[in-house]
N, C-alpha and C positions, 0 to 999 in steps of 0.2 A: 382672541386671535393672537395667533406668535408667530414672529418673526424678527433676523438674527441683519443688524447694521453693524457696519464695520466706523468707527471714529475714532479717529487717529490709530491707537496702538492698541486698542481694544474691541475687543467682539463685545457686542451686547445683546442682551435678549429681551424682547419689546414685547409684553403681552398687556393685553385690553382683555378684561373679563369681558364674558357676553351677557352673562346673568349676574345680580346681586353683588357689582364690582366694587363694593370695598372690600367684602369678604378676608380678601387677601390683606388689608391695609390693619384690619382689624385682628388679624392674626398674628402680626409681627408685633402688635403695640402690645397683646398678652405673650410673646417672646415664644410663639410658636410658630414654626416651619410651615411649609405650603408643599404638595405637589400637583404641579401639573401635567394633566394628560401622560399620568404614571409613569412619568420619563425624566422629567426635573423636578428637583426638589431642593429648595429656594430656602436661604432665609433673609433675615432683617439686612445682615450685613452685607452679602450680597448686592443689594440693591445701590445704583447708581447716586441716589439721591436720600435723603432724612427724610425717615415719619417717625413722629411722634403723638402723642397723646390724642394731639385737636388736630392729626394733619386731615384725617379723612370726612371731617363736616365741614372742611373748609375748600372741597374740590367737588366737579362735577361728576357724573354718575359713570361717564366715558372714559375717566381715568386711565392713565397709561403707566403701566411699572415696567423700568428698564432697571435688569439686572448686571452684573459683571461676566460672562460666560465664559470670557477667553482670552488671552492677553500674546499678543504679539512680540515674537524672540527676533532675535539677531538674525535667525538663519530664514525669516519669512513663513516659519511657522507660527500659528495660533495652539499657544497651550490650554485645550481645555480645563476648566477648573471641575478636578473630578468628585468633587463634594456634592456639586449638583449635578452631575450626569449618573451618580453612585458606582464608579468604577471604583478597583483596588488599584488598576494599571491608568497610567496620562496618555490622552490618545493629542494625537496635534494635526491640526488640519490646517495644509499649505493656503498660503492668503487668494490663490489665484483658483481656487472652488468656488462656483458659487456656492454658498453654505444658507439653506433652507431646513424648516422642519424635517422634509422629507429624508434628511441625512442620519435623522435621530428616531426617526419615529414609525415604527409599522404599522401595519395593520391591528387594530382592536385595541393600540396605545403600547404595542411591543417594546421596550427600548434596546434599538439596535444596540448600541455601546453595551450595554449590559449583556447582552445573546454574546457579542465577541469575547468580551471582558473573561467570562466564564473558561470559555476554549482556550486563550491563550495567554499566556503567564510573561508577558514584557509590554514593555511601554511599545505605541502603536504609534507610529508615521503613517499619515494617509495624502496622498499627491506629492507636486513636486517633483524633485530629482535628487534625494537622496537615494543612495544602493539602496537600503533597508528599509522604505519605504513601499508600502500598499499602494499600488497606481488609482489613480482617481476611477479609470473607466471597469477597473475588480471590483474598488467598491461598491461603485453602483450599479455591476452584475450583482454582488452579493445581494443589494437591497430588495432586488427584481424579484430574487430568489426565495425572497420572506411567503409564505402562502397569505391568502389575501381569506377575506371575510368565509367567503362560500369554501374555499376551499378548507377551512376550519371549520366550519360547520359539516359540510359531508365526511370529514373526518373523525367528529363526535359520532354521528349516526352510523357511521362504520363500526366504530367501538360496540356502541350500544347494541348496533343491533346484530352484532358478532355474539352477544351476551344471551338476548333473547331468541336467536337462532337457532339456540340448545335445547330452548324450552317449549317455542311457540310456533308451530308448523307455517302458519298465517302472518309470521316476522320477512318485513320484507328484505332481502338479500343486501343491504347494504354497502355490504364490502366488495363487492363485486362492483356497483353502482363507483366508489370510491375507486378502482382501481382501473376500470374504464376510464374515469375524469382524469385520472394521472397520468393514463398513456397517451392522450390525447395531447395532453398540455405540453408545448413546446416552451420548453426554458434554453437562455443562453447557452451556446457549446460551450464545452467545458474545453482546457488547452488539448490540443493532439499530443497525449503522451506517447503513442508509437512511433509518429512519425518525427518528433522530437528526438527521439533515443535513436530512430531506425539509423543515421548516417556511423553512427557510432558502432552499435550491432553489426553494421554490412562488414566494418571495416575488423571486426572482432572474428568473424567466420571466415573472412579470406587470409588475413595472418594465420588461423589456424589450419586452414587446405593449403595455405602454400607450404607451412610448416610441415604438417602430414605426409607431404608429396615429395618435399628434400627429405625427411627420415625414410622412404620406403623405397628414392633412390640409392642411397648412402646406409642401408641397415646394415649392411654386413662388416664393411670398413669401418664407421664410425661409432659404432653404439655397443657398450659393454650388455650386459644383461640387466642390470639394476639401472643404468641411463637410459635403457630403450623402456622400461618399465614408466619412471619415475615420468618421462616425459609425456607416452601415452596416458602416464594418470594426470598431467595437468591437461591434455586437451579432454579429454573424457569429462572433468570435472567442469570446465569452460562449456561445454557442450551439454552439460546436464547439470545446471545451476544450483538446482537441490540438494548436492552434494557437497557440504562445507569443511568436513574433514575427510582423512582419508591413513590408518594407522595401519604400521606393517608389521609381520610376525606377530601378531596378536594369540597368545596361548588363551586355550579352552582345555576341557578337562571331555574325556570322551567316556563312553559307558564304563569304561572300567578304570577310571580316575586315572588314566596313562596322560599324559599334557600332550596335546598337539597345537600347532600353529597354522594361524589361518594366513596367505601371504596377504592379502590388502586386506581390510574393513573399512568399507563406506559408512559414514553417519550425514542424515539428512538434518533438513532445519530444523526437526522436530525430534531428533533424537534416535531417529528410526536406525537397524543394523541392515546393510545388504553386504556382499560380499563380491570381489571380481577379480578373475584372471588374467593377464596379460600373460600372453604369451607372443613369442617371436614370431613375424608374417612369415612361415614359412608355405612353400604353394602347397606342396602333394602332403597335406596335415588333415584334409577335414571331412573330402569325400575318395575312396577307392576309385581305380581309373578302372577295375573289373568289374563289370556288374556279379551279381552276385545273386542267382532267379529274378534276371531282369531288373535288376535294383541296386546303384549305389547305394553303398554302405557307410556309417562313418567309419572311418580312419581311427587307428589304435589311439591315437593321440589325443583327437578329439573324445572320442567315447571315455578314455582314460580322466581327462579336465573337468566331462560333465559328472562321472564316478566323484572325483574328490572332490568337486562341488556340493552334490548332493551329500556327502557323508558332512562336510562343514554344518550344512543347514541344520543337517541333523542334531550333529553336536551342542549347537549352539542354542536349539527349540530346548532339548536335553535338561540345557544349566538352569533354565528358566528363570526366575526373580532373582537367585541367589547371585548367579554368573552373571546379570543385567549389573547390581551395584557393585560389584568386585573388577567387573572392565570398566562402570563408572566412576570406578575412584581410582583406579591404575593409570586413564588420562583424565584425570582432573583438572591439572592444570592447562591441557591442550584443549580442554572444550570452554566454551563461554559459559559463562556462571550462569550456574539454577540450571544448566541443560543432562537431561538424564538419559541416558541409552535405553532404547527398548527391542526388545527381539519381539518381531511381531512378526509370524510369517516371512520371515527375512528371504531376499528373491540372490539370486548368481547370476552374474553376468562375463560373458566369457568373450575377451577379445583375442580373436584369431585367422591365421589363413588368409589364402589370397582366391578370391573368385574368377581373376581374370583370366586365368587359363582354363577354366572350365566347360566343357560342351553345355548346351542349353539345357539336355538330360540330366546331368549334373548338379547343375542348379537348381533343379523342378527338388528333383531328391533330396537335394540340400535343404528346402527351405522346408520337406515336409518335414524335415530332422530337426529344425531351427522350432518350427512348431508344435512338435508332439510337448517339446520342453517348454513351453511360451508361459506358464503359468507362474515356470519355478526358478529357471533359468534365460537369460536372453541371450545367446549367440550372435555374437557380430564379427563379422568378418572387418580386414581393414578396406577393401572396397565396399561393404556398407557404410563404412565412417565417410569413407571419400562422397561417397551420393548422397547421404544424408550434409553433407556439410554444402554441395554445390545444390541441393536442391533449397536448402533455408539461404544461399548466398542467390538466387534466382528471383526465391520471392520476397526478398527485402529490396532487390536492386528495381524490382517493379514496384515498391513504394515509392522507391527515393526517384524515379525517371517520372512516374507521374506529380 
């Protein structure tokens, strides 16, 4: 039996063999170690108290060994002693836990400290009211969280009989079996990360519609070409998170090794190249006001943008391997280390034009033109940015009001 008393300035650890109890007494006097219940692991000096040679024919069969476990600091922390709990890192557990087996010990003789120990590389506070301290009621979610006997065992049989399922038509489904008992099983919620972050996000989308909304009153007086640019590429990149960098004038080499320049290159977290236009909101840019056999058309402007788009892609599919490390090392030092450029199917994205004075006919046309291109190129207009920005500021404001 084990169990952990607090006397004076020290935790100790009380254990009573069930079977053959000197065993242990008899181990230290040949100057060998003990573990118990594969979780502590004990020696002589340890121990509260002296044995020596003749101590264990001189005591009864009930014998009790109090060891040293943990010694009480300044700050009301208990420092485990990690010799025997066999940590690298010192875990310290505040005095006002109850501290029980169950804080060390899982299922089949796990030792929790060890499982942690593994994952994380500093000394561990657990309760109390230090900042950097593990709250008592994490911990013992965590512990909740260990799988228990059965569920190790249906987990073996999953394995195995995932093995024999190859071979043996008559092997019963196991993994299935396993994966029904895990959807069933209700563990502790974990923290609400959306709704943690969401006050923050609400507040991140209406800075950027209010910001959107003063540029597209104020485009013509306030904003050079290269400012109205520069600016739509920090909302564009705030609004599509993927996008960690963003280089201008970027030269490629085209079929006939002439240099062109591409005006922005996107690169994602993965390295990935896309390409995108910013062009000024101008209104009469994207669809003709004549029909043309029943049909708006685009606009010189517009067809001209998706023209030099598409020759970009071209370009760039072109350089292949060779023009991937040659713009890889051109911004070297503007990308984070180890990260490599890849032209994979690289997509265009064209920001342009205003919808709002459009007839409804207009816009049907528009969006077939937005989508003939949907594969290669994405067309946005600045009143798709405005709706797309008031409809995610819509449904975060119904997270945060419920």
């Amino acid at each position: 039996m084990i169990k952990f008393v607090v006397n004076g300035n020290l935790l100790l650890l009380s254990y009573i063999p069930e079977r053959a109890p000197q065993w242990v007494a008899r181990s230290f006097v040949q100057g060998k170690p003990v573990t118990i219940r594969r979780c502590f692991h004990l020696k002589a000096e340890d121990l509260l108290q002296t044995i020596d040679s003749e101590w264990y024919d001189d005591h009864e069969e009930d014998e009790e060994y109090v060891f040293i476990f943990g010694e009480l600091l300044s700050d009301s922390y208990f420092k485990i002693n990690s010799n025997i709990v066999a940590t690298e890192n010192t875990f310290y557990l505040h005095r006002s836990m109850p501290i029980t087996p169950d804080l060390f010990i899982a299922y089949r003789d796990i030792s929790i400290l060890r499982k942690i120990d593994k994952l994380v590389k500093e000394n561990l506070y657990i309760g109390g009211d230090r900042e950097d301290a593990m709250p008592e009621s994490a911990y013992i979610e965590l512990i909740e969280k260990f799988p228990n006997s059965y569920e190790l065992t249906k987990y073996a049989s999953a394995r195995v009989g995932a093995c024999l399922r190859d071979y043996f038509e008559t092997a019963s489904d196991t993994e299935l079996i396993f994966q029904k008992y895990m959807n069933k099983k209700i563990y502790p919620s974990d923290s609400d990360i959306i709704n943690t972050v969401r006050p923050n996000e609400l507040a991140k989308y209406e800075m950027l519609l209010e910001k959107l909304e003063r540029m597209l009153e104020n485009e013509c007086s306030s904003y050079s070409e290269n400012k109205w640019q520069n600016e739509i590429l920090d909302i564009i990149r705030l609004l599509y998170p993927k996008y960690i960098k963003a280089f201008k004038n970027v030269q490629v080499k085209d079929q006939i090794d002439k240099n062109r320049y591409i005006d922005i290159l996107l690169v994602d977290s993965c390295g990935n190249i896309d390409i995108i236009e910013i062009k000024r909101p101008f209104e009469n840019c994207i669809v003709s006001k004549i029909q043309y056999r029943d049909n708006y058309i685009p606009m010189k402007e517009l067809s001209g943008t998706i023209m030099q788009l598409e020759k970009y892609i071209f370009y760039l599919n072109k350089i292949g391997h060779r023009g991937e490390k040659l713009i890889s090392e051109r911004y070297r030092k503007e990308l984070p280390k180890g990260l490599q450029l890849k032209i994979i199917n690289p997509k265009g994205i064209i920001i342009m034009g205003r919808e709002n004075m459009l007839s409804p006919f207009q816009r049907d046309d528009f969006e077939i033109i937005k989508r003939k291109y949907k594969s290669v190129i994405d067309i946005i207009s600045y009143d798709d940015l405005l709706t797309r920005l008031r409809f995610t500021i819509l449904q975060l404001q119904e997270g945060v009001d419920d």
